[in-house]
C-alpha positions as CSV (number, residue, x, y, z in Angstrom):
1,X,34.4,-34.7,61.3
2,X,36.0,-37.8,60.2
3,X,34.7,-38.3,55.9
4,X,35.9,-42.0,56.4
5,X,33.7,-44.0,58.2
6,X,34.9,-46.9,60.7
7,X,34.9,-50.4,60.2
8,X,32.8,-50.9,63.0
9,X,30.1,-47.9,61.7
10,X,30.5,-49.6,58.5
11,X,29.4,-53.0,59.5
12,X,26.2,-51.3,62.0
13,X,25.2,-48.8,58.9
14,X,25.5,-52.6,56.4
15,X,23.4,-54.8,59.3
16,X,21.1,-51.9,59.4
17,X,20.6,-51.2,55.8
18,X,19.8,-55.4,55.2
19,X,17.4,-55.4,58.3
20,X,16.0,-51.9,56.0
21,X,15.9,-54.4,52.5
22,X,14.6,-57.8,54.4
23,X,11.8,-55.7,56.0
24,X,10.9,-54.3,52.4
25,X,11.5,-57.1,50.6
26,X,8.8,-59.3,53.3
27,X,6.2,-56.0,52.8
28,X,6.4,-57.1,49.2
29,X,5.8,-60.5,49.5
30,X,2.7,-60.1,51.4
31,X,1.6,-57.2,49.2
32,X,2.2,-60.0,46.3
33,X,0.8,-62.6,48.3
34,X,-2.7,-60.2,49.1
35,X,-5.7,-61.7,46.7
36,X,-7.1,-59.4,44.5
37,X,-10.5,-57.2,45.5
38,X,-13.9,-57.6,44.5
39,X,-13.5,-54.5,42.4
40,X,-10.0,-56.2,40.6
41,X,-11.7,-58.8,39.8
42,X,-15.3,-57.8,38.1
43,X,-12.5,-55.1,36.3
44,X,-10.5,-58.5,35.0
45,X,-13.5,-60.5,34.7
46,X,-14.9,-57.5,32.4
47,X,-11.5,-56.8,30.4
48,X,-11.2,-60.5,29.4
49,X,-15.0,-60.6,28.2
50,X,-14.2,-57.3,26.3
51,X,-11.2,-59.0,24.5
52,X,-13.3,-61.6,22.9
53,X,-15.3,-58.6,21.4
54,X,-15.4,-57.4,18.1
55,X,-13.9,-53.9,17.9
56,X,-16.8,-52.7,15.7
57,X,-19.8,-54.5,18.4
58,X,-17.9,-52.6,21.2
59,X,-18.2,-49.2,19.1
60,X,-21.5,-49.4,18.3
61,X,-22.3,-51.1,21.5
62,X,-20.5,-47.8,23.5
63,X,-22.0,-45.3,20.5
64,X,-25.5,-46.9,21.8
65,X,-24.8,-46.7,25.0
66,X,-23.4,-43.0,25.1
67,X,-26.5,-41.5,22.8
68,X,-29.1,-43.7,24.3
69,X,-28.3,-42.6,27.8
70,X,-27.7,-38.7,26.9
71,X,-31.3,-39.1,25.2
72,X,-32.8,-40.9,28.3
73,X,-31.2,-38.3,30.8
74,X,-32.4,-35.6,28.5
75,X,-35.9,-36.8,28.6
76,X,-35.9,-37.7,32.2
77,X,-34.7,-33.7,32.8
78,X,-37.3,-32.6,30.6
79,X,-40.1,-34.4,32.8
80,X,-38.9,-33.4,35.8
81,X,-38.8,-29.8,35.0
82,X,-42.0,-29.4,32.8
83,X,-43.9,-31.7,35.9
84,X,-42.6,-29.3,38.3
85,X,-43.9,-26.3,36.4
86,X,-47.0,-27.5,36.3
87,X,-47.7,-28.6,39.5
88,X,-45.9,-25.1,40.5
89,X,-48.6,-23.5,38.2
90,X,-51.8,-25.7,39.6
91,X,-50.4,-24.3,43.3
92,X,-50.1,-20.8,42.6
93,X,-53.6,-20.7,40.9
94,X,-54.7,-22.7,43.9
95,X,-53.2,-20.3,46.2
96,X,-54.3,-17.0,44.0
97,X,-57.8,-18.3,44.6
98,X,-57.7,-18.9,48.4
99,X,-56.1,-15.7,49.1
100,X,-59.4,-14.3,46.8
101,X,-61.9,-16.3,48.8
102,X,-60.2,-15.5,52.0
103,X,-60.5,-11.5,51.2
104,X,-64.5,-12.3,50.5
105,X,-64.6,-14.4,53.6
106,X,-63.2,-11.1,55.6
107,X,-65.6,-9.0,53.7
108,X,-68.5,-10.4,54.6
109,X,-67.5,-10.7,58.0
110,X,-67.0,-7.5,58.3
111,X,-70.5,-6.4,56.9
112,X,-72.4,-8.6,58.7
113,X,-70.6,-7.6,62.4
114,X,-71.9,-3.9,60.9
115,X,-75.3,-4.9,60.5
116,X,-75.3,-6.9,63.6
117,X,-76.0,-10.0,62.0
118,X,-74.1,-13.5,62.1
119,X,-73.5,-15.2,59.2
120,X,-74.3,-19.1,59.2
121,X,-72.5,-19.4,55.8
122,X,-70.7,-17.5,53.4
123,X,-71.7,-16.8,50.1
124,X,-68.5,-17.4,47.6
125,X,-67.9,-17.9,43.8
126,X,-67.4,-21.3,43.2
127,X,-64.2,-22.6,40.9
128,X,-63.8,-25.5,38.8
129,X,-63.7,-29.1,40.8
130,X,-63.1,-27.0,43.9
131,X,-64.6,-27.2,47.2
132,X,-64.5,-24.2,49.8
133,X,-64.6,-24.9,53.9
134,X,-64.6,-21.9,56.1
135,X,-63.9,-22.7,59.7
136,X,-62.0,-20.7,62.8
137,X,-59.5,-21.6,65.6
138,X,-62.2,-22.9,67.8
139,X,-62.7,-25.8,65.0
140,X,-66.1,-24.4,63.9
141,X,-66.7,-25.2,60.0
142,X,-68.9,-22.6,58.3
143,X,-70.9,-23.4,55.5
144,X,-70.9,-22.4,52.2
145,X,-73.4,-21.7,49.8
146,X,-74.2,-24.5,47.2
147,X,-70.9,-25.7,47.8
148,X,-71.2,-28.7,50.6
149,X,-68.0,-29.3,52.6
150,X,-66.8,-32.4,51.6
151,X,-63.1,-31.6,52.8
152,X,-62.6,-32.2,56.7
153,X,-59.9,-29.5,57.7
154,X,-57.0,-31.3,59.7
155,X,-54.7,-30.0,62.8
156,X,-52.3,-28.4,60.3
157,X,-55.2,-26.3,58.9
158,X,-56.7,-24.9,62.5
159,X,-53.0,-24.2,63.2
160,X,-53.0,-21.8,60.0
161,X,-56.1,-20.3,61.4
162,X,-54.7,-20.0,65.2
163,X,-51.7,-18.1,63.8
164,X,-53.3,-15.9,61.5
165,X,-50.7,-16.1,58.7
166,X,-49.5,-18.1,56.6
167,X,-50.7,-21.3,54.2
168,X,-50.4,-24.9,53.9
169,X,-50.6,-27.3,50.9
170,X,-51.3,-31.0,51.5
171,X,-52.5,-33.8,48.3
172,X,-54.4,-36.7,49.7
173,X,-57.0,-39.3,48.2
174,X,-60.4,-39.5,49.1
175,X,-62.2,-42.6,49.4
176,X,-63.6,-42.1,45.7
177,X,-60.0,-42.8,44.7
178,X,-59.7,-38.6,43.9
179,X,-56.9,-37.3,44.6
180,X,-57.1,-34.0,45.7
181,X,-54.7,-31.4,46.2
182,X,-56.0,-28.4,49.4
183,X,-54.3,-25.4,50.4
184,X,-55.4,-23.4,53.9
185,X,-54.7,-19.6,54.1
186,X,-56.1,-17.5,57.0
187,X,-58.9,-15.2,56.5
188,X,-57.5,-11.2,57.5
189,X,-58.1,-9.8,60.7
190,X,-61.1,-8.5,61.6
191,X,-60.6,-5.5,64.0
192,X,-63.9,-5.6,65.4
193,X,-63.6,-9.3,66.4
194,X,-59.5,-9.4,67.5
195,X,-61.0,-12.6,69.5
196,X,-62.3,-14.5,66.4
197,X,-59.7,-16.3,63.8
198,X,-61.1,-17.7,61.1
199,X,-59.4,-19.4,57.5
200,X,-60.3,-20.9,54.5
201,X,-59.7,-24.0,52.8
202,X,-60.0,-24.6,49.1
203,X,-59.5,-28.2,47.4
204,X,-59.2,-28.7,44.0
205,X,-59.4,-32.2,42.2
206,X,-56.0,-32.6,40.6
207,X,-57.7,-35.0,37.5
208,X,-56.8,-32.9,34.5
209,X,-52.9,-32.4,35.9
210,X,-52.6,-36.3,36.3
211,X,-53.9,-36.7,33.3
212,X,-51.9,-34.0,31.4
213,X,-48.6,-35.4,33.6
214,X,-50.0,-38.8,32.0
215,X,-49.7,-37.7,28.6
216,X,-46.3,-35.6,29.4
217,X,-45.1,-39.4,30.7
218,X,-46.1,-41.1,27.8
219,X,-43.7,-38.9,25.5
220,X,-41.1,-39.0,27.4
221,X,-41.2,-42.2,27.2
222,X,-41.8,-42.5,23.2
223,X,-38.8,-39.7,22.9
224,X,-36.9,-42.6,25.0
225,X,-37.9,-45.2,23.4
226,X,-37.3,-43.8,20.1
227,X,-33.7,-42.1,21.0
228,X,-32.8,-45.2,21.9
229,X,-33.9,-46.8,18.4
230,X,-32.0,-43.9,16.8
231,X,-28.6,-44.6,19.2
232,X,-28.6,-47.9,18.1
233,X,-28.8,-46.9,14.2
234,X,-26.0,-44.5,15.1
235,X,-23.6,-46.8,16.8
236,X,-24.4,-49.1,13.7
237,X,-23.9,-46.3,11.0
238,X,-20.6,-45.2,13.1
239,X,-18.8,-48.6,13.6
240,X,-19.1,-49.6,9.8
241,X,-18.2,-45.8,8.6
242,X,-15.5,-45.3,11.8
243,X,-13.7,-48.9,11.4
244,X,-14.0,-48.5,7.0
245,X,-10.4,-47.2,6.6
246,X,-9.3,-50.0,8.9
247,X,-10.7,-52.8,7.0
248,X,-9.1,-51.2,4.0
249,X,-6.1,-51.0,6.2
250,X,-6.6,-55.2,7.1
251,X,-7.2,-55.9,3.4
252,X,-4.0,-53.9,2.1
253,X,-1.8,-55.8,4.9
254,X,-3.7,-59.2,4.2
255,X,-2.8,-58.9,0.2
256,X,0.6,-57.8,0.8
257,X,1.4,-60.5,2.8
258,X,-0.5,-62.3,0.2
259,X,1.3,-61.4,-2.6
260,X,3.8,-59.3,-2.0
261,X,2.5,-56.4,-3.6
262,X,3.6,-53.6,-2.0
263,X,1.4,-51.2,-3.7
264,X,0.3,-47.9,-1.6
265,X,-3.6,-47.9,-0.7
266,X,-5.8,-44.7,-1.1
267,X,-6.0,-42.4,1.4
268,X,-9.0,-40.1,2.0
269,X,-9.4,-37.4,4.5
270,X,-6.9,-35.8,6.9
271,X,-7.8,-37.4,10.4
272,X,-6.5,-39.9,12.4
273,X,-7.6,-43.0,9.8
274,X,-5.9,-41.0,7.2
275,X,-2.6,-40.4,9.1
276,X,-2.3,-44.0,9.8
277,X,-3.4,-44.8,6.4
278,X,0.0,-43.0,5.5
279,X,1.9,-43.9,8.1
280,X,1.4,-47.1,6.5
281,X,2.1,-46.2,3.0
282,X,5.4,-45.0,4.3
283,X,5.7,-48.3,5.7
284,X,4.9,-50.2,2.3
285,X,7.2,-47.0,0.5
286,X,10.2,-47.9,2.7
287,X,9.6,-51.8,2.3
288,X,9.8,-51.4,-1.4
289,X,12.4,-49.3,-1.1
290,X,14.4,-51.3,0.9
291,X,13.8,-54.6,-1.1
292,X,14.4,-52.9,-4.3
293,X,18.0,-52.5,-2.6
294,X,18.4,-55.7,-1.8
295,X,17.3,-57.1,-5.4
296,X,19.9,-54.5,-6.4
297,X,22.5,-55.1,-4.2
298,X,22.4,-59.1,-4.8
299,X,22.5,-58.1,-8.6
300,X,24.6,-56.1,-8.4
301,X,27.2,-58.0,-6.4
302,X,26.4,-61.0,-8.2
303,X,27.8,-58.9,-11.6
304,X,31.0,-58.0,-9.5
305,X,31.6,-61.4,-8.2
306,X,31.6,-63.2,-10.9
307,X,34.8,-61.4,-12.5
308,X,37.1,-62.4,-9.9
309,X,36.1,-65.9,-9.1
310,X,35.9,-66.4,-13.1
311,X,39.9,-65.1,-12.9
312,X,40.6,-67.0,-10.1
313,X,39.1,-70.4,-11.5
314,X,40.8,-70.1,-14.7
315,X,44.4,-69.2,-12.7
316,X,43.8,-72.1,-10.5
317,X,42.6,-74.8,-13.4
318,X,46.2,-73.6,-14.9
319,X,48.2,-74.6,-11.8
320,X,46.0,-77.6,-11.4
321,X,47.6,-78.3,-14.8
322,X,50.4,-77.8,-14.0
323,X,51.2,-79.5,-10.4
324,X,49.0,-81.9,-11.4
325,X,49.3,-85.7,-11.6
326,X,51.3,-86.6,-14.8
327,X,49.9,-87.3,-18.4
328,X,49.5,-91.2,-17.9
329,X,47.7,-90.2,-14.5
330,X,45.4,-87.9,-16.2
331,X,41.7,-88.2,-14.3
332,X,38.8,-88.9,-16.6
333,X,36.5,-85.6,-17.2
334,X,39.7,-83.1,-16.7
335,X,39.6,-82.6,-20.5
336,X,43.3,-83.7,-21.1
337,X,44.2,-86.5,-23.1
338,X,45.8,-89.3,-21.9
339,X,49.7,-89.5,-22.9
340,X,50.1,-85.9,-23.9
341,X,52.8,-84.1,-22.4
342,X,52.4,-82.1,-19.2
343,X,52.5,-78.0,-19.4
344,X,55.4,-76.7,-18.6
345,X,56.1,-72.8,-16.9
346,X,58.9,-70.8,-15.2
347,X,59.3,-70.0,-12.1
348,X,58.7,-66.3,-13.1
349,X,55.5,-67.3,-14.7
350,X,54.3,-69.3,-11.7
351,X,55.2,-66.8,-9.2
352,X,52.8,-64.1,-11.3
353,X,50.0,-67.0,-11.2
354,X,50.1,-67.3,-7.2
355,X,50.5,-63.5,-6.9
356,X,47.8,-63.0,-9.2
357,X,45.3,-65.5,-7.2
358,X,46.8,-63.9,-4.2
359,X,45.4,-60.8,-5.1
360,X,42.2,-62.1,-6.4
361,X,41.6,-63.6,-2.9
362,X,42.3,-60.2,-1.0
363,X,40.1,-58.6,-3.5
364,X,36.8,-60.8,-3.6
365,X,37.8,-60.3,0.3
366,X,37.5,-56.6,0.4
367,X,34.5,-57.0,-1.9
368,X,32.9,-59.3,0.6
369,X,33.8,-57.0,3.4
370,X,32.1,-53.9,1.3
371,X,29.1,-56.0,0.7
372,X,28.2,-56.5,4.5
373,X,29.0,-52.9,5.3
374,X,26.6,-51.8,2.8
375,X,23.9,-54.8,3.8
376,X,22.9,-52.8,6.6
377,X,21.2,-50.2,5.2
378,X,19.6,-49.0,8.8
379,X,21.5,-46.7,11.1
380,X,23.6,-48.7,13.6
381,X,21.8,-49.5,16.8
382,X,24.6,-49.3,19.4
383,X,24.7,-45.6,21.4
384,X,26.6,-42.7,19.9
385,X,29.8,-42.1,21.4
386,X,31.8,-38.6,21.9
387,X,33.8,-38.9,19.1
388,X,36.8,-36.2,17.9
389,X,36.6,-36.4,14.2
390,X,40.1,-34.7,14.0
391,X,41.6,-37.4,16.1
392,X,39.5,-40.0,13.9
393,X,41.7,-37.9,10.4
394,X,45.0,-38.3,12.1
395,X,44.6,-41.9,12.6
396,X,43.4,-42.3,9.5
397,X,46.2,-40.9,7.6
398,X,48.7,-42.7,10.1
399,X,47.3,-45.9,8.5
400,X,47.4,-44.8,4.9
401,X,50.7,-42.9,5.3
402,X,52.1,-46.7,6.1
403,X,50.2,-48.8,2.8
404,X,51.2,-45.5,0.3
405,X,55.3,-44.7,1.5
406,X,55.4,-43.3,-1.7
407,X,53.1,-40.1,-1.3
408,X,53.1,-36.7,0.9
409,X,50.2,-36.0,2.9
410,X,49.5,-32.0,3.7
411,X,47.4,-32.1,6.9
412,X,45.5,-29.1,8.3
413,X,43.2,-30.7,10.8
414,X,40.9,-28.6,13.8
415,X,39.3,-30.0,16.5
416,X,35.3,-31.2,15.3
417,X,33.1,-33.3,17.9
418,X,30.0,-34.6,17.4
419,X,28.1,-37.5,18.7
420,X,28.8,-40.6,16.4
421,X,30.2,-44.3,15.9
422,X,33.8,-44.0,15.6
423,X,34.5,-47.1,13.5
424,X,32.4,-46.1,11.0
425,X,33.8,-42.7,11.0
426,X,37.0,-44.5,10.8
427,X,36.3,-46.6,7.7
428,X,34.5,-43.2,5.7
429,X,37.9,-41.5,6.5
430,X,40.3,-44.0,5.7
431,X,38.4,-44.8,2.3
432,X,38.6,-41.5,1.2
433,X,42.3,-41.4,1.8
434,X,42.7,-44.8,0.1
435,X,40.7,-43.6,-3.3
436,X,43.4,-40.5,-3.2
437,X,46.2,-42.5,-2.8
438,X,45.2,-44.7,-5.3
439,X,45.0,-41.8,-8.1
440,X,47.7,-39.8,-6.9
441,X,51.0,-40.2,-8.9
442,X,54.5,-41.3,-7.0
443,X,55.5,-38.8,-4.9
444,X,52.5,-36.7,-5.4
445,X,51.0,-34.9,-2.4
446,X,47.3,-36.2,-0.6
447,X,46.1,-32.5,0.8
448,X,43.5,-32.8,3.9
449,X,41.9,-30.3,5.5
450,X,39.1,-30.4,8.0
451,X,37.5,-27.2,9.3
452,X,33.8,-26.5,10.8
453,X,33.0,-30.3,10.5
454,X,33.8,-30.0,6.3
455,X,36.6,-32.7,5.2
456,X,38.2,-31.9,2.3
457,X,40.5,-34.7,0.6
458,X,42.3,-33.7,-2.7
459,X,44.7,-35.6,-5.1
460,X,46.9,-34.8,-8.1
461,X,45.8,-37.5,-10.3
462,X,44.3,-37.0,-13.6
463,X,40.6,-35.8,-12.1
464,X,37.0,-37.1,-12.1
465,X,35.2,-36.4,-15.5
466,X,32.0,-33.9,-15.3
467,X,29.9,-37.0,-16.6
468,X,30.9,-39.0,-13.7
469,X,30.6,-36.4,-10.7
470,X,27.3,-37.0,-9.7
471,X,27.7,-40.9,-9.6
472,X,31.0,-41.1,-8.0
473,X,29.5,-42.3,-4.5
474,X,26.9,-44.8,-6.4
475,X,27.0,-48.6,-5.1
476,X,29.6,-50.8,-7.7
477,X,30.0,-47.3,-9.8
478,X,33.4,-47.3,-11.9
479,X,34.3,-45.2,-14.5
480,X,36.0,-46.2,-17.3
481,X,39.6,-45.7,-16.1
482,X,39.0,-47.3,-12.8
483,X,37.8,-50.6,-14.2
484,X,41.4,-51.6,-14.9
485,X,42.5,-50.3,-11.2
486,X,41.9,-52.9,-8.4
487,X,39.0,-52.3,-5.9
488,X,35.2,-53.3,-5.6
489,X,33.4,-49.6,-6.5
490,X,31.5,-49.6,-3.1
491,X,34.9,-47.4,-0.6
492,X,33.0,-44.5,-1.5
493,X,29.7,-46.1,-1.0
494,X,30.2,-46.6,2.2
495,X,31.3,-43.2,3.2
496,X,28.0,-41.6,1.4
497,X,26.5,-43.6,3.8
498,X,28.7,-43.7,7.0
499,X,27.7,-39.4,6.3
500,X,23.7,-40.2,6.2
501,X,23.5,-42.0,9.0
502,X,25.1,-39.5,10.9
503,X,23.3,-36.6,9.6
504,X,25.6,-35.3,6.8
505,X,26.5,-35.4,3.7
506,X,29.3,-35.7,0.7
507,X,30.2,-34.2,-2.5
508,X,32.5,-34.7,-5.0
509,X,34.5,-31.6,-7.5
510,X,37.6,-30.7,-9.0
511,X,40.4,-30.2,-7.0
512,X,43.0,-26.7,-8.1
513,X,45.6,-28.9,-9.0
514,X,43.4,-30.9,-11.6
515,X,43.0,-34.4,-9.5
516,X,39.9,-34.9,-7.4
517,X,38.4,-33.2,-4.3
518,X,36.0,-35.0,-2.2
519,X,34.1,-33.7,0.9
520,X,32.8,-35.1,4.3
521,X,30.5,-32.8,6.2
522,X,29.2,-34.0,9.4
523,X,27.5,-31.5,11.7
524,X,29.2,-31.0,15.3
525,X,30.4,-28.5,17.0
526,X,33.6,-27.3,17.8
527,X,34.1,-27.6,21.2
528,X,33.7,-30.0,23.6
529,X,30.9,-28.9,25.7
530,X,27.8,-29.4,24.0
531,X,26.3,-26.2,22.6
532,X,23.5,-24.5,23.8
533,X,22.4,-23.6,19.7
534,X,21.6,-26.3,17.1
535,X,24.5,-27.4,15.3
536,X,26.3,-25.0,12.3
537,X,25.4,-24.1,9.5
538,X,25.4,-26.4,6.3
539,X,28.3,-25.4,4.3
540,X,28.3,-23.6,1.1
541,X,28.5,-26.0,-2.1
């Protein structure tokens, strides 16, 4: 099969594919185009109310809400299940009693039929607010003694007593307004009259339970009423205690931007308030920090400025001097008097003046250069690149090799990768190489070695001093022998920092052969693939 499609398959497979995006891109347009539902809307229509909200009404608002509810559910369950226990309770006592009556019923019965005698009515205990009706499944009502029958049986009840089992509750009114709860169980068999079914019907007035169920309302509704009350002082007593770090939070941002204080508020507590309380001190803490190196930055520049340009004004008032207009020319204000006798120089001497500004400029240039490489005191922003940090030496010391002729360089370099910014990488390198060729004597040697992501540069010049080893990467540091050496005190700056933004670090010693050695470590690996283990070891100091 043929990897390469036609020309002709080509075009189908394009027409196809734009049919494929014009059909997709139409289905979008009317999924844009379809209005919004009922249910999009009220959710729109609420979130914009919402936003005009305090945040502490909506958390005492949703506190109130949440306990008032969980009160009001809790009370509601609480009803339900004690109301059902009692009505449960008022049955089976209502029951318990019928089955009683219903055994006295058969009893009786059962004597008289022995006796040979009928029984016009049954004589049976009477219970509180309860009536008792005796009847069979012919629809005959018996009476009972001193207890009239004020409760007409209905076609359920004669079905109870045609079946011979069973029982059946009903609750009705009567037209006293009572209402009256009844329960029909049949009366047992009697074997002597198979023929003859007969049941019993008890109703009981159901007053006391309405009234207890009444009283049982009435608190729940109380309870309700007063969980609500107590929701309400919760959500209050939450949204002013909840949202209290964050108007200490407000009032800390609201003075700093105030004042400009960046002083650190308290923190108190360990939850979520607290950890942005010092988030934000970390915020204010790296603010401070960050324009306390500005302020010394500027100062410090300022200091370091001022020597050249002061050198470079006074060389150029002296050729303005000299190549000015003559004595009778003299412009008013220049400080020369009129008719004296312009300056003269060599050639030799004028040539050192223009060479000396020259080198003024490229200075205060390098110094400028420094300055905005040091401004940005933030890792750089674009994407790490693969970077080979050996390659990155080599080129380095090509460049070097080219401004100091006069010097020997010993390389020893292994492969290192890491994941970097290779002009900064650069510009640490080559500044390192530049401070040794700077100290080293003519026709001294520069040795360089780089192994397990540690750069090593040495010299052979006369060394750093113990007092000045821990400040030799400082911002504008100089020691006393290298203020008379040209260069701004900021090279090795820049690589402290070129290492910290990528993770490593520097250090600064003695070097064997008396001059200085100064170390780059930048974590990597060695190889090219990346490794499956975190990155080496630190080395050894």
């Amino acid at each position: 099969m043929n990897p390469f499609p036609s020309a002709e398959q080509q075009g189908q497979q394009g027409l196809q594919e734009q049919q494929g995006q014009r059909g997709r891109h139409g289905q979008g347009l009317q999924e844009q185009e379809r209005p919004p539902g009922r249910y999009e809307r009220l959710r729109a229509k609420i979130t914009e109310l919402m936003s005009h909200v305090p945040l502490r009404t909506r958390i005492t608002a949703l506190v109130m809400v949440a306990v008032g509810v969980s009160v009001a559910l809790a009370s509601i369950a609480a009803f339900v299940t004690v109301r059902n226990q009692i009505l449960s309770q008022t049955d089976s006592t209502l029951l318990n009693h019928a089955n009683q009556a219903a055994q006295m019923v058969h009893d009786q019965d059962l004597e008289a039929y022995q006796l040979r005698q009928s029984l016009p009515y049954f004589d049976l205990p009477s219970y509180n607010d309860s009536n008792v009706v005796v009847f069979n499944s012919e629809e005959q009502t018996y009476r009972v003694k001193d207890t009239p029958p004020e409760v007409t049986p209905q076609e359920a009840d004669y079905t109870v007593a045609r079946t011979g089992g069973g029982s059946h509750f009903r609750t009705f009114t009567t037209d006293n307004g009572i209402r009256v709860r009844t329960v029909t169980v049949a009366v047992p068999q009697n074997p002597a009259l198979p023929s003859e079914q007969k049941a019993v019907l008890l109703a009981q007035s159901t007053h006391d339970t309405q009234q207890t169920l009444g009283r049982l309302t009435l608190v729940s509704v109380l309870v309700g009423i007063a969980g609500i009350a107590v929701a309400g002082s919760a959500g209050i007593t939450v949204g002013r205690t909840g949202l209290r770090p964050v108007d200490r939070l407000t009032e800390a941002t609201e003075y700093v931007a105030r004042t400009g204080d960046l002083r650190p508020i308290e923190v108190q507590g360990t939850d979520e308030l607290a950890r942005l309380a010092t988030s934000f001190n970390a915020m204010l803490t790296a603010l401070a920090r960050s324009q306390e190196h500005q302020r010394r930055l500027i100062a410090d520049a300022g200091h370091e400025l001022r020597t050249p340009l002061t050198s470079m004004r006074t060389n150029i008032d002296l050729l303005a001097q000299v190549f000015g207009p003559g004595s009778e020319d003299a412009a008013q204000g220049s400080g020369e008097v009129p008719g004296s006798p312009r300056p003269r120089i060599s050639d030799a001497d004028r040539a050192e003046l223009i060479a000396d500004v020259r080198a003024q400029m490229e200075e205060l240039s390098v110094l400028v250069g420094d300055l905005v490489e040091l401004s940005r005191d933030t890792k750089p922003q674009a994407a790490p690149e693969p970077v080979n940090l050996g390659d990155i030496v080599r080129q380095a010391v090509d460049r070097v090799r080219r401004r100091a002729p006069y010097l020997k360089f010993d390389i020893r370099v292994e492969p290192w990768f890491l994941e970097g910014d290779p002009a900064a990488l650069e510009r640490a390198v080559t500044n390192l190489l530049d401070n040794a060729a700077k100290w080293s004597p003519e026709q001294g040697t520069v040795t360089v070695r780089l192994a397990d992501g540690l750069l090593q540069v040495s010299d052979e010049g006369p060394g750093i001093a113990d007092a000045d080893l821990p400040h030799v990467f400082e911002r504008f540091y100089r020691s006393p022998e290298a203020r008379t050496m040209p260069g701004s005190g900021l090279g090795l700056a820049i690589v402290r920092q070129a290492a910290e933004n990528h993770g490593g670090r520097v250090a600064a010693a003695r070097a064997p052969s008396g001059g200085a050695l100064l170390g780059l470590w930048l974590p990597g690996r060695s190889t090219e693939a990346p490794a499956s283990d975190a990155g080496p070891a630190s080395p050894s100091a």
